[in-house]
N, C-alpha and C positions, 0 to 999 in steps of 0.2 A: 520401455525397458531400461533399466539402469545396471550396475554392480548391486552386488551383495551389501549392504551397509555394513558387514561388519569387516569387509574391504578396506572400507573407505576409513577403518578405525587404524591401518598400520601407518606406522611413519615412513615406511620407502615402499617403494617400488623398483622392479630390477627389470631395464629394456636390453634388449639384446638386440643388435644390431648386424649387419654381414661384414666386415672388413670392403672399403670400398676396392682395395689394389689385391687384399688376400684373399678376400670370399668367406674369410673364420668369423665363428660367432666372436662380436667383441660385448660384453655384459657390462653396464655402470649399474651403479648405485644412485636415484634421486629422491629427490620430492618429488611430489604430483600430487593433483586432484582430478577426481572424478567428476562428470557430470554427464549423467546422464549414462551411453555404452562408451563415452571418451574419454581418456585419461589425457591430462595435461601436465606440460612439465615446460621448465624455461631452463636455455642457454643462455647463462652469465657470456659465453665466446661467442654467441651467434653463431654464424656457420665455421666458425674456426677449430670448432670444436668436434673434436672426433666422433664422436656419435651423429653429429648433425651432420656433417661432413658423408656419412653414411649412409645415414638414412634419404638422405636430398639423392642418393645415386641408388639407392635401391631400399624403397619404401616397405618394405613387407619386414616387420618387426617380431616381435615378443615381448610379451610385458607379464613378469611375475609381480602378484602383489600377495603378498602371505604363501600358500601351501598353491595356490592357482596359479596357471598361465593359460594365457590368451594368444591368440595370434590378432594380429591389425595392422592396419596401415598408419604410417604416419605423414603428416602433413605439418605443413609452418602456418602462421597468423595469417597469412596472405588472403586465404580464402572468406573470412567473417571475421572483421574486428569486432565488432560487438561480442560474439562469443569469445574471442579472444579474451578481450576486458574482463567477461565476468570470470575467467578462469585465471587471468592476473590478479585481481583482487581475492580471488579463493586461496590462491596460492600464499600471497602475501598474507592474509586474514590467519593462514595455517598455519605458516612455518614462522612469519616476521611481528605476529600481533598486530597486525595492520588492524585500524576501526574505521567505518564509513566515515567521512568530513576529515579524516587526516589525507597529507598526500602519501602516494606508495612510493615507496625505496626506488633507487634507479635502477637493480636488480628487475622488480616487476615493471619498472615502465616502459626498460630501454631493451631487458634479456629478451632473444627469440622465445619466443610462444611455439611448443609444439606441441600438435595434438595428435593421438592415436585412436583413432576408431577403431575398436574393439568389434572381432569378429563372435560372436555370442550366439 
């Protein structure tokens, strides 16, 4: 099972998150890719960043892409770097023009990796 392809045609995606001290939805704007029922996105701040900062204390998310939302959980790279990778390179392939045989931006090499498995 994967997303809709014609999902996977918008340029952002909008995660909502719980405020970790207030409990309120807090909503960003990002990139992401899809693979598969997972959507991916990277922290330029790693965990200093408010949404990660968030989600690392209470994983149960939303993720609007186009007119849909999803509910999932989110996770860091920690768990499968391989998959990690190919969502690095997807990312970067999408948004930075990245091509196979060049290296990736230190955006995609060094930003946290978060993944959300999409409840579907």
């Amino acid at each position: 099972m994967s997303l809709p392809d014609d999902l996977g045609a918008e340029e952002y995606a909008y995660l909502t998150t719980r405020g970790r001290r207030t409990g309120r939805p807090h909503t960003i704007e990002i990139w992401f890719a899809a693979v598969g029922t997972t959507v991916w996105m990277i922290s330029g701040g790693g965990t200093s960043s408010d949404w990660t900062a968030n989600l690392l204390a209470d994983p149960a998310v939303t993720v609007r892409i186009g007119s849909r939302t999803f509910s999932g959980r989110a996770r860091t790279d920690a768990g499968d770097a391989g998959e990690a990778a190919v969502a690095r390179r997807r990312l970067a392939a999408r948004y930075q023009g990245w091509e196979e045989g060049h290296p990736l931006s230190s955006w995609a090499t060094t930003g946290l990796a978060v993944a959300v498995d999409l409840e579907l």
